[in-house]
Structures are given as structure tokens and as C-alpha cells.
C-alpha positions in Angstrom: 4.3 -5.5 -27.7 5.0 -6.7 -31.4 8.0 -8.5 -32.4 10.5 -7.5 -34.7 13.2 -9.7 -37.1 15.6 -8.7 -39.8 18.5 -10.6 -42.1 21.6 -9.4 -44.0 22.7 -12.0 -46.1 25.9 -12.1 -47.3 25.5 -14.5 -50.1 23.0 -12.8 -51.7 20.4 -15.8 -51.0 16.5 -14.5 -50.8 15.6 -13.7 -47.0 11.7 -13.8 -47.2 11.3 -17.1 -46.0 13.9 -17.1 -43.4 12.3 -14.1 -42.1 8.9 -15.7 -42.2 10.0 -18.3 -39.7 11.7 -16.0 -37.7 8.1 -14.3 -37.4 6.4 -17.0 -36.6 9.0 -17.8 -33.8 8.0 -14.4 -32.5 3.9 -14.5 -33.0 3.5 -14.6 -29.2 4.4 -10.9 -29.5 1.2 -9.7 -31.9 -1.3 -11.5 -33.4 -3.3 -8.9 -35.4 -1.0 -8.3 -38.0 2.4 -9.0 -39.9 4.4 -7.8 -42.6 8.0 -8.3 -44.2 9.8 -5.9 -46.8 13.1 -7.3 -48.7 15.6 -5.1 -50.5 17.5 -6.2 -53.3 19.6 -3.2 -53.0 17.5 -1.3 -55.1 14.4 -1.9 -54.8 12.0 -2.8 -52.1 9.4 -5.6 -52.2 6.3 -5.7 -49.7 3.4 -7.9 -48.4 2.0 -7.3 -45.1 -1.8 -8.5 -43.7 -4.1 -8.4 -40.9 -4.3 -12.3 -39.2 -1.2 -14.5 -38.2 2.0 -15.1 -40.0 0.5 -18.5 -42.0 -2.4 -16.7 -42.6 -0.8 -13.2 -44.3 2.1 -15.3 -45.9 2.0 -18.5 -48.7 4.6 -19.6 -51.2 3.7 -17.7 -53.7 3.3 -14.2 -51.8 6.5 -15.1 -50.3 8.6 -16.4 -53.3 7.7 -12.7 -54.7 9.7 -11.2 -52.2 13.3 -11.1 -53.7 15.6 -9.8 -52.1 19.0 -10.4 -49.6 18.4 -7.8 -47.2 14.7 -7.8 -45.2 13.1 -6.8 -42.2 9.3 -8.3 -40.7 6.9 -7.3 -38.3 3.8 -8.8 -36.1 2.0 -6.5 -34.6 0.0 -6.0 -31.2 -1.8 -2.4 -31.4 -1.4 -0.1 -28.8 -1.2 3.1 -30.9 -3.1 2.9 -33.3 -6.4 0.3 -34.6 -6.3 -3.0 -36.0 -6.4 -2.3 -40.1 -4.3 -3.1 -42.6 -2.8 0.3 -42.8 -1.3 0.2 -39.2 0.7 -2.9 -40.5 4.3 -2.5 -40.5 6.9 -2.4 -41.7 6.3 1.1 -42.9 7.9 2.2 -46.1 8.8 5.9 -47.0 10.4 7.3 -50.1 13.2 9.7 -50.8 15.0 11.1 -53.1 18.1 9.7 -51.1 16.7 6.3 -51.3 13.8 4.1 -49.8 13.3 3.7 -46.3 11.5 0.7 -44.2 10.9 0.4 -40.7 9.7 -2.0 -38.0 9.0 -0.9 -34.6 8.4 -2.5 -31.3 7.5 0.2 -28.5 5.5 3.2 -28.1 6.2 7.2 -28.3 4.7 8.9 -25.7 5.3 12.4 -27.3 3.9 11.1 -31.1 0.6 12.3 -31.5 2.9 15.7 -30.6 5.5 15.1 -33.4 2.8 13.9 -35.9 1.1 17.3 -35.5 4.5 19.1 -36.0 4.7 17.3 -39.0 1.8 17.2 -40.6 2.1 20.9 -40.3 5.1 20.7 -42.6 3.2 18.9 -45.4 3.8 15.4 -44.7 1.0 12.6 -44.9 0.5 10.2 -42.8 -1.5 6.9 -44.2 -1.6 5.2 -40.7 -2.7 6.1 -36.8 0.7 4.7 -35.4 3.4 6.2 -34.0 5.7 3.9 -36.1 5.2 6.0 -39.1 6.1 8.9 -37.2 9.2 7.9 -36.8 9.9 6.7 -40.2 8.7 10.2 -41.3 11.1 12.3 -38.8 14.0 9.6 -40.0 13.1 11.1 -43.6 13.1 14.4 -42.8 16.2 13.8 -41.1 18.1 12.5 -44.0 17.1 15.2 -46.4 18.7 17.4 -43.7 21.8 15.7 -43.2 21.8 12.9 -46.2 23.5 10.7 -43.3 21.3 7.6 -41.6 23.7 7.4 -38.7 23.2 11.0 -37.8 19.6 11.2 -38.5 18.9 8.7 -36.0 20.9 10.4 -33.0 19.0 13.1 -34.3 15.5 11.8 -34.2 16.2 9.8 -31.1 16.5 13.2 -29.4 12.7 13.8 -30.1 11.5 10.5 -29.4 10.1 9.9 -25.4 9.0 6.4 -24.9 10.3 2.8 -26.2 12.0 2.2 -29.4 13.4 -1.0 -31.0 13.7 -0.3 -34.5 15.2 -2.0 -37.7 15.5 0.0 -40.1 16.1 -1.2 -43.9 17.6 1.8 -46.1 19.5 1.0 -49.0 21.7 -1.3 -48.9 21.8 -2.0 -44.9 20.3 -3.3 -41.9 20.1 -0.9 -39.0 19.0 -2.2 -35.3 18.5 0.9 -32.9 17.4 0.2 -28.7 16.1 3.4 -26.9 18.6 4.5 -24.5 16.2 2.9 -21.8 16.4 -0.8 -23.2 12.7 -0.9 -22.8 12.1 -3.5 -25.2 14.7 -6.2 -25.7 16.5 -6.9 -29.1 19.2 -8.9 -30.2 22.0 -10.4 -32.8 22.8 -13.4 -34.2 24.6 -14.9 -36.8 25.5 -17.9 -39.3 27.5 -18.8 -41.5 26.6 -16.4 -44.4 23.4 -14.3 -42.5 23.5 -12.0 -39.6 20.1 -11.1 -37.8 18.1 -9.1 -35.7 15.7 -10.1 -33.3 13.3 -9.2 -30.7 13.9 -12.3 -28.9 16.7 -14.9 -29.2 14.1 -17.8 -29.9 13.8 -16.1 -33.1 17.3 -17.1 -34.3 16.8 -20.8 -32.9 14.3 -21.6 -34.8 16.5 -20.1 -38.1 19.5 -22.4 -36.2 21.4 -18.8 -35.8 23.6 -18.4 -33.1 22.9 -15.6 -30.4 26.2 -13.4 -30.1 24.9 -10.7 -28.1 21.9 -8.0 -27.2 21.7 -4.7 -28.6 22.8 -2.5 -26.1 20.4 0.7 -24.5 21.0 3.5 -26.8 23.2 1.8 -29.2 22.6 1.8 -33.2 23.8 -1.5 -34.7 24.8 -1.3 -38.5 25.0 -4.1 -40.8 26.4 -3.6 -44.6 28.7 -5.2 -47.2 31.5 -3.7 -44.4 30.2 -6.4 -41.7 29.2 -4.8 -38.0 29.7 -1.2 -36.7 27.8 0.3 -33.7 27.5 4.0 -32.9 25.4 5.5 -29.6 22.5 7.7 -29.7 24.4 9.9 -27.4 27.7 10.1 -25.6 25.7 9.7 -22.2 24.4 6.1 -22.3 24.7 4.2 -19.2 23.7 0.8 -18.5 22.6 2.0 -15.3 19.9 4.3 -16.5 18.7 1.0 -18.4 15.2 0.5 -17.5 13.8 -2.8 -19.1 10.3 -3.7 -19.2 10.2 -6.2 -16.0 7.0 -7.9 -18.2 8.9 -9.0 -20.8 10.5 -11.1 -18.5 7.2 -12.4 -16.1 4.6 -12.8 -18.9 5.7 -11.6 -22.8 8.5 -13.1 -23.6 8.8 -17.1 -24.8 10.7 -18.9 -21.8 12.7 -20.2 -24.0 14.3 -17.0 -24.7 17.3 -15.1 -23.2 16.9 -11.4 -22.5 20.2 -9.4 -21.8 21.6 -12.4 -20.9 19.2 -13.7 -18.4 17.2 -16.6 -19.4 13.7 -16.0 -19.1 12.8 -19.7 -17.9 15.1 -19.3 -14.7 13.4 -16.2 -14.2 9.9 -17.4 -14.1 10.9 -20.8 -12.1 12.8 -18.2 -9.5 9.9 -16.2 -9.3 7.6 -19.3 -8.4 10.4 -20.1 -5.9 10.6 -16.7 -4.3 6.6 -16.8 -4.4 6.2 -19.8 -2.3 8.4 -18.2 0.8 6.8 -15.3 0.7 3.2 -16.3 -0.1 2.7 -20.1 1.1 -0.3 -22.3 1.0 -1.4 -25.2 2.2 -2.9 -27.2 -0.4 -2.8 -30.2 -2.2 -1.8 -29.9 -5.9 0.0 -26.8 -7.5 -1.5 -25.7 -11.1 -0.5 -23.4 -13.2 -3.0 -21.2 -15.4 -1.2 -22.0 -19.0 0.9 -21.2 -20.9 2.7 -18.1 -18.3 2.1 -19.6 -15.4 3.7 -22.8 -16.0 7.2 -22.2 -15.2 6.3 -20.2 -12.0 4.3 -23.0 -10.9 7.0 -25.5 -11.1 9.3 -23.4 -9.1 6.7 -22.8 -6.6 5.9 -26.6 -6.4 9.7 -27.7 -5.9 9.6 -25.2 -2.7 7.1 -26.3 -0.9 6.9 -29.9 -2.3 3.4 -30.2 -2.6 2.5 -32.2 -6.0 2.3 -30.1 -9.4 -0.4 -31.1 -11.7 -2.4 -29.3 -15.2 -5.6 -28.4 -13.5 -6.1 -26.7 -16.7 -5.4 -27.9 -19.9 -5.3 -24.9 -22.6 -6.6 -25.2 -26.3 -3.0 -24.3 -28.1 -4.8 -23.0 -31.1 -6.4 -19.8 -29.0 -4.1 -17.1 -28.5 -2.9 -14.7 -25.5 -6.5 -13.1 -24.0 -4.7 -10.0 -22.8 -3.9 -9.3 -25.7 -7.2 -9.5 -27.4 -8.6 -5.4 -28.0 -11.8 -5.9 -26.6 -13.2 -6.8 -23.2 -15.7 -9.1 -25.2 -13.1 -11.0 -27.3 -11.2 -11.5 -24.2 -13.9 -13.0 -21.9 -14.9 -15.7 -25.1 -11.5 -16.4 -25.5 -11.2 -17.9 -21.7 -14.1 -20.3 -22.2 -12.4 -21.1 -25.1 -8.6 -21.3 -24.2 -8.9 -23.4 -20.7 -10.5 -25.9 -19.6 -10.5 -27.7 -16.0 -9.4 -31.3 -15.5 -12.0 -32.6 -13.1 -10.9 -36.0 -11.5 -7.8 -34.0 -11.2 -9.6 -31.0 -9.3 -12.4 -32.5 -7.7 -12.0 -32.5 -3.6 -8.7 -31.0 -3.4 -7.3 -27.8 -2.5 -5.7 -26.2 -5.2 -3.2 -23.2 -5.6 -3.5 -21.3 -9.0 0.2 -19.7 -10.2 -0.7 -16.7 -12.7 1.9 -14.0 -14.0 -0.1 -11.2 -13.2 -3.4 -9.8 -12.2 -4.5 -6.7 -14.8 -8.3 -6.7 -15.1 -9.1 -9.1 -12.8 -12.4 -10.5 -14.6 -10.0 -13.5 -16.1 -8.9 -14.3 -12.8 -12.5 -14.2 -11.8 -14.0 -17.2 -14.9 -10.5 -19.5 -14.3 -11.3 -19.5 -10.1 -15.0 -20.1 -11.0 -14.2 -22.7 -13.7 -11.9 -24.6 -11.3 -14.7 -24.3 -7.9 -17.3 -25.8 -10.4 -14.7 -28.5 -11.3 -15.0 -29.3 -8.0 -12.3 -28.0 -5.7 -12.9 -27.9 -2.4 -10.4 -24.7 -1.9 -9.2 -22.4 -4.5 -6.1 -20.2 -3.8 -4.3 -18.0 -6.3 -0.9 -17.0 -6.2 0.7 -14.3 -8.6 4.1 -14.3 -10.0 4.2 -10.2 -10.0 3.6 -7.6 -7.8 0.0 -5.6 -8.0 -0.3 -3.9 -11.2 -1.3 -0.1 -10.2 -0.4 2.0 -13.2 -1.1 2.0 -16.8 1.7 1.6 -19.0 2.6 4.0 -21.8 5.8 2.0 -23.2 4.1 -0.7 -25.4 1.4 -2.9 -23.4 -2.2 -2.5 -23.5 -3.3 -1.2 -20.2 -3.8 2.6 -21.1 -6.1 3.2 -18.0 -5.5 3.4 -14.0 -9.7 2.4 -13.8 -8.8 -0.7 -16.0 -6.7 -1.6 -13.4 -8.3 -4.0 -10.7 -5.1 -3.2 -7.7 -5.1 0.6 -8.8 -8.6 1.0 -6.1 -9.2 -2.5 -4.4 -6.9 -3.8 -1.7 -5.9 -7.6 -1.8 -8.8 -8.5 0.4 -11.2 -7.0 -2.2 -9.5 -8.6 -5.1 -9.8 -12.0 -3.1 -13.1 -11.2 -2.5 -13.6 -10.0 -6.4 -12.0 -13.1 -7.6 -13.8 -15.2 -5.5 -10.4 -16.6 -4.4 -10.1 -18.3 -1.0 -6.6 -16.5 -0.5 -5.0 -14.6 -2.5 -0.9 -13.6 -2.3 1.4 -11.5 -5.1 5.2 -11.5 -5.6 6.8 -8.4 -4.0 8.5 -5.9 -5.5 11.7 -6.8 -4.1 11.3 -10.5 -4.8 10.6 -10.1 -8.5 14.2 -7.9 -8.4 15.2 -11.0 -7.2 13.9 -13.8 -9.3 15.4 -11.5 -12.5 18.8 -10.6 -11.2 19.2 -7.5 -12.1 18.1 -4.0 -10.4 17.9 -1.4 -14.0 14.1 -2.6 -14.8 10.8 -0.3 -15.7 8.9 -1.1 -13.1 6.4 1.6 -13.4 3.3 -0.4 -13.8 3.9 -1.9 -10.0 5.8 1.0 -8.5 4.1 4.1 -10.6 7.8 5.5 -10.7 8.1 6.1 -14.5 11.7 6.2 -16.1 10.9 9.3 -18.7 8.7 12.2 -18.6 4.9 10.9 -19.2 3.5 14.6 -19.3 3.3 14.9 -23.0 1.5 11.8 -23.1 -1.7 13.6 -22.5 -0.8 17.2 -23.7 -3.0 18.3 -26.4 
């Protein structure tokens, strides 16, 4: 998914560390990687790394990035392998000045575009489609030595999900596909504005959240203040098409997403759960961290008790989000472990966000029978996931996909569950209030052309 964050500072301060924090507010969003670049208004400073934010970034490296203006990156590959050359942001030089770009999404036409252009000479030092775009931006500019219209202009080749900040010069661009597919926002202080992927980024910098970047809209920050422009004259909120997983799994709960907090969300979604999927049981317990909120909605609607079943090792991060099947089935033995004297002899209903591979589901439901529950249910704050996603999340395969062939009674059976009930389609429209959501992994209805994704 990665998560983006950028500051213009007004009073000239350096933004390195500001934006480090920022980062770190965002590292549930990638894990393999992270990078920030700071202009100075002539010159642009870099450090990027594979590992977590602490781990790329010290006081030293970051007390060598000077500079007022800055943007930062931590990544999650989807396009693209986990080496230090896929680490944004990406930096490309012109003779109209330097440009720097962060990117949260994924171009379903880029390999397409990268072939156009490498046709034309350019070089590409990275497999992600992040570069591409910094590349057609370039090539843009040369053309029309204006960054407002080479973005409309590029944003006409691009298919897929885009939130980009762009550094160039001496301002701070933030641009959201005309789909909205990955959230973005603005905040300010006193002397700093800031972009963000999520608003818990500009808590933990104590900014305040004005407003989301709207779907299509290019958000410019200079020595001026704020101006927007539109990629095109035909953006409509309706055709908005957010990625409903931001709000049932990605996102921090914390956070508010076009206005909708993410924590009502999730406890709505436990709610909604529990009248269409009920249980008898005796304690509710979430699989951590995701499942939490859910579970305390779907608790208070059935008022059966809610209890940790599972207490997670904080220090372990997301195993979805983990490249390899391996990785991810070490990292479960690692992340959770069962609370027995709460477990043993009762019947317990699991609340997880969502059901991809299914062999997860599979270990926790085993780890909790051998804990000693006498009933195991599982209950699943989102609809059957059926069809890979090409917009940003790692699921790039309909086989990888345990609902795309088995019916719920053969998940149940897969999972060793002893019932097993998911969140409808219509309830988790519900739980987020609003109707303009990609819903393409749980529906296979996609909101762009996916065609090109597999053209050669």
C-alpha cells in the first residue's frame, strides 16, 4: 500500500525530522523500505533504505538532510522487488530543475508506458511503476516546461491508483487519481503545511487535519500558499471509487478517511456482523491488531463478554504483508499467541477483517482449539474476497484466493472452523457510509479498464 508524507515550511526550519515522524506514524502502510528527500530550493538531499523507519534513519543521516521543503516514503512492494533501488522517493533530473516523487498506488498500464519509454532512450534504475511516472512527469515538462500541465497530461496515460507528492523546485505538489483509490490528505500549523496518506500522520506532528485531497485534484503548495487545479474538467465525486480495504484492514483506526473515521467504521462493521452472522458463544475475541475494533462492536450487539484470546507480540509486523508464503506462516507463530485459562472450555467467536489466503485463518483456529476451546467460530468483518487486486495490495492471483473456488462450507471446513459467517456486501456499504467505494476484490466489478494489465 505504502504511505506517503510531505512538509512545506514556511519558516524555513529543516523538515527531515518532522517527516521522519510523520513516517513512522504511517509504517503500518510498508515495512520493507523508506526514504525522504528535502529541497532547499536548490538542491535536493536524499537517504532512503531497505528495513523500518528507525532502522533506515539516525541523527546523523537525518541532520544531513537540509532543507524546508521534503517529501518521504515507506514502502510495501507490489510492483516491483524488495531492493534498495525500488526505494522511493525517486529523483529525476532536468534541465528545468530536479524532480522527486513518492507514490502510493499501482499503474496497471506501466510495464506498457515503461516500454514506450525506454524506447525513447530513457533509463530506468528500478522495476517500479513509480519511476515511470516520475519519467513521463519529465518528459512532460520538457514538453510543456509547466508542472501543472504536465501532470493533467500524464494523468491521461496513467490507468490504476495514484497518490503522488511530488517535490519540484521550490513546491510541494499532492495529486489523487480521479478515482480516490488511495486516500490522502492536508494539514496544517502554524508555520508548516502537510501532506499525508493518513491523518494520524499529522497527529503525531500535532498538525491539524483541514481537509482530504479530493479524486482528481492537484493540490499546490509554494511561497503563494494553497492552489488546486483538476486533472480534468470531468471529475465527479460520484465516479470516486475508494479502496473499501483501507477502511476494514490498512488504515490505523485512528485515522479519518474522507471524513469518515475509520474506528466507527470497523466497530459498525462488528455491529452489522453480529445481525447478520450471530453466534452463540461465550467470549468474543478479536485476532489483533484489525480485528479489534470489529470485535468490540460485535460484542456490544449481542452482549456476550469480549476478551484477548490472543495477545499479539507488538514488535512483529502485518503477516499479509510479508512477500513470501514462508515469512508469513513464521510470522503467525510469532505474532499471536493464545491465552489459555482464558480459552480453555469455552466457546469462542474469532472477529478477523478479512479472509485472503486462508492458511492464517487455518494456524490462529488451530492455535486457539489446542488452547483448549471447546467451540471455535470465526466471523469476518468483510465480504469473501474473490478477485485479485491490481490497485496497490498484494493479492495478484485469483488461485491465491481461498473464496475465488471454495464455498463457505469448504472454507469452514479448510479452516477447521466450527462455523464460519462474512459481512455482506451490502452491510460493509453500511458500516462505511458511503456508496463510491472499489469494491472489486469482493464484487469483481473493476472501476477502470484491467485489460492492459496483462497485455504484452
Amino acid at each position: 500500500m505504502c504511505g506517503i508524507f510531505g512538509i512545506y515550511s514556511f519558516s524555513d526550519k529543516d523538515v527531515a525530522r518532522k517527516i521522519y515522524y510523520g513516517l513512522y506514524a504511517l509504517q503500518h502502510r510498508g515495512q520493507e523500505g523508506a526514504g525522504i528527500v528535502v529541497s532547499n530550493g536548490h538542491e535536493l538531499y536524499s537517504n532512503k533504505g531497505l528495513g523500518l523507519v528507525p532502522e533506515v534513519f539516525n541523527n546523523e543521516n537525518i541532520q544531513l538532510l537540509k532543507g524546508h521543503i521534503g517529501i518521504g516514503h515507506v514502502r510495501y512492494s507490489t510492483t516491483g522487488s524488495s531492493v534498495i533501488e525500488n526505494c522511493q522517493p525517486f529523483i529525476v533530473n532536468s534541465s528545468l530543475g530536479n524532480l522527486a516523487i513518492a507514490h502510493n498506488g499501482d499503474i496497471v498500464n506501466s510495464h506498457i508506458l515503461k516500454e514506450e519509454l525506454e524506447k525513447q532512450g530513457h533509463i530506468f534504475t528500478s522495476s517500479t511503476d513509480s519511476e515511470v511516472v516520475a519519467h513521463l512527469l519529465v518528459k512532460e515538462l520538457l514538453k510543456t516546461e509547466d508542472i501543472i500541465q504536465s501532470i493533467i497530461n500524464v494523468s491521461k496515460e496513467l490507468i490504476g491508483a495514484y497518490s503522488l507528492i511530488i517535490l519540484y523546485n521550490n513546491t510541494l505538489i499532492a495529486v489523487r487519481d480521479p478515482n480516490g483509490f488511495k486516500p490522502l490528505c492536508i494539514g496544517k500549523d502554524e508555520n508548516n503545511f502537510y501532506i499525508s496518506s493518513e491523518s494520524c500522520g499529522l497527529d503525531v506532528v500535532d498538525a491539524e487535519l483541514i481537509r482530504d485531497v479530493n479524486p482528481g485534484e492537484i493540490v499546490v503548495i509554494s511561497d503563494k500558499g494553497i492552489e488546486n487545479y483538476y486533472v480534468s474538467d470531468d471529475i465527479s465525486s460520484k465516479k470516486a471509487s475508494t479502496c473499501m480495504f483501507e477502511y476494514v484492514y490498512f488504515a490505523r483506526p485512528d485515522s479519518v478517511i474522507d471524513g469518515i473515521s475509520v474506528y466507527n467504521v470497523r466497530r459498525n462493521i462488528g455491529k452489522i456482523l453480529a445481525k447478520e452472522e450471530p453466534c452463540d458463544a461465550d467470549i468474543i475475541s478479536p485476532v489483533p491488531d484489525s480485528g479489534i475494533t470489529s470485535a468490540i462492536g460485535y460484542s456490544e450487539e449481542l452482549d456476550i463478554p469480549y476478551y484477548e484470546g490472543l495477545i499479539k507480540n507488538r514488535y512483529v509486523g502485518r503477516t499479509f504483508i510479508l512477500p513470501t508464503q514462508e515469512e508469513r506462516n513464521l510470522a503467525v507463530r510469532l505474532k499471536l499467541n493464545p491465552v489459555k485459562s482464558i480459552l480453555k472450555d469455552k466457546r469462542v467467536v474469532l472477529i478477523d477483517d478479512s479472509i485472503v489466503r486462508g492458511t492464517t485463518s487455518r494456524r490462529i483456529v488451530d492455535m486457539v482449539r489446542k488452547a483448549g476451546a471447546k467451540e471455535v467460530h470465526l466471523r469476518v468483518g468483510s465480504p469473501k474476497i474473490i478477485s485479485p487486486c491490481f490497485y496497490g495490495i498484494d493479492m495478484p492471483t485469483k488461485e491465491e484466493l481461498i473464496a475465488s473456488s471454495k464455498s463457505v462450507d469448504e472454507i469452514r471446513d479448510y479452516i477447521h472452523a466450527d462455523s464460519l459467517g462474512y459481512l455482506s456486501i451490502k452491510g460493509l456499504i453500511k458500516a462505511i457510509g458511503r456508496k463510491n467505494l472499489c469494491l472489486a476484490c469482493v464484487s469483481g466489478n473493476y472501476p477502470t479498464d484491467i485489460s492492459l494489465k496483462f497485455k504484452e
